[in-house]
N, C-alpha and C positions, 0 to 999 in steps of 0.2 A: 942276522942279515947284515950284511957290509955294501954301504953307498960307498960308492965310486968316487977316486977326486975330482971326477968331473962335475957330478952332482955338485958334490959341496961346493968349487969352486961358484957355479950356477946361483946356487942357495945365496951365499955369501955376495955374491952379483945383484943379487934380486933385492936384499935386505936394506945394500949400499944405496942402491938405487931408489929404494924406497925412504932412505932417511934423507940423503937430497933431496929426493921433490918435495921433502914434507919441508924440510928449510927453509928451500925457495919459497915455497905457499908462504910458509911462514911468515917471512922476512918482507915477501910484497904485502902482506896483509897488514905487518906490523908500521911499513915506512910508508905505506898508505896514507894521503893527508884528509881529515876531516872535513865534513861541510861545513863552510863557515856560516855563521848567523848572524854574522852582519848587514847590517840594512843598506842598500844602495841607497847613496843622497838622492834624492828626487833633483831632478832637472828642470829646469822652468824653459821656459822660450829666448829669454831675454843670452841664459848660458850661451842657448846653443847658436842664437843669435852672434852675440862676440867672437864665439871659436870659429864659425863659418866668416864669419868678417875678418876676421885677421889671418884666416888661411889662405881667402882669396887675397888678403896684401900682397903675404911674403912667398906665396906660392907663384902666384901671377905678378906680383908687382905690381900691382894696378895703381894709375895717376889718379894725384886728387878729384878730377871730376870723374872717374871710372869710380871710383870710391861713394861722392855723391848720386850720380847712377845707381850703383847696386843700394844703398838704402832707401834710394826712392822704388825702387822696386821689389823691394822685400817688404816695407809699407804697403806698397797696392797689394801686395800678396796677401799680406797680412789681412788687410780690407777683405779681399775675396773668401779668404776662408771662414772671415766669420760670419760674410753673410749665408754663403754655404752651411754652415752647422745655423745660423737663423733658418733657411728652408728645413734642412731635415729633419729639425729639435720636436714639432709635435707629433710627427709619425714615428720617432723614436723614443719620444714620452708613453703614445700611444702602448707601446708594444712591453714598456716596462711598465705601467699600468695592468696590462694584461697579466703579469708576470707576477706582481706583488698580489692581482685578486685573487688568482689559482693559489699564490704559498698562502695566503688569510685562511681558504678553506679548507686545508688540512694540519695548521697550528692546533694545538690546545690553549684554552681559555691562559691559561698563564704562562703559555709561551706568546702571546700577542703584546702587552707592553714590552716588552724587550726587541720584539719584530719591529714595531713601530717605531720605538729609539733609535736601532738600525736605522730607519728609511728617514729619519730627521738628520742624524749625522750623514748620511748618505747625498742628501738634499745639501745641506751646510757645505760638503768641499765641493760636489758640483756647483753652487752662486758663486763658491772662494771662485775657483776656478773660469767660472765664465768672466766674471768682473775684474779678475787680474790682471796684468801682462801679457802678452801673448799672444800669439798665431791666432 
């Protein structure tokens, strides 16, 4: 039996066409960049504090007492928000109390000191956190 050149040409179509695509995959697959595992610096208040201060400088231009203004009122802000998180802290405590006695009763005996460690380091950056700088 004799294929026709048009077959072959087809054939020979199809094979080309298949070694490209597999290329292409290839090549995005290969120049593809990896997740990185670097750790984002942690940002504090005070950072982001500056960067918003100096943006409203040079952005607005603001005069020295426009200047004095906005940290007396990022101050009160300040004030507000933490007596804000003082109202909501034991109804929030409340709820991750509730949280921690439901995981206690389905640990194992020797996964509980390790649970516990958790919730002492977990306690430790929340005081860091409340007692620092900040909003």
């Amino acid at each position: 039996m004799q294929i026709s050149g048009g077959k072959v040409a087809l054939y020979f179509g199809l094979i080309f066409a298949g070694g490209l695509a597999s290329g292409v995959l290839g090549h995005v697959l290969y120049s593809t960049e990896s997740v990185s595992a670097k750790a984002i610096p942690a940002r504090n208040n005070d950072d982001w504090r500056k960067r918003y201060v100096d943006s409203m400088l040079t952005r607005l231009r603001m005069t020295e007492e426009q200047m004095k203004q906005l940290d007396d009122t990022l101050d009160e802000t300040r004030v507000e928000y933490r007596l804000l998180r003082q109202r909501y802290k034991p109804e929030m405590d409340k709820i991750h109390q509730g949280q921690v006695d439901k995981i206690r009763k389905f640990l194992k005996p020797e996964q509980m000191a390790e649970f516990e460690k958790m919730e002492r380091e977990r306690e430790e950056k929340m005081r860091a956190r409340e007692s620092g700088p900040g909003v």
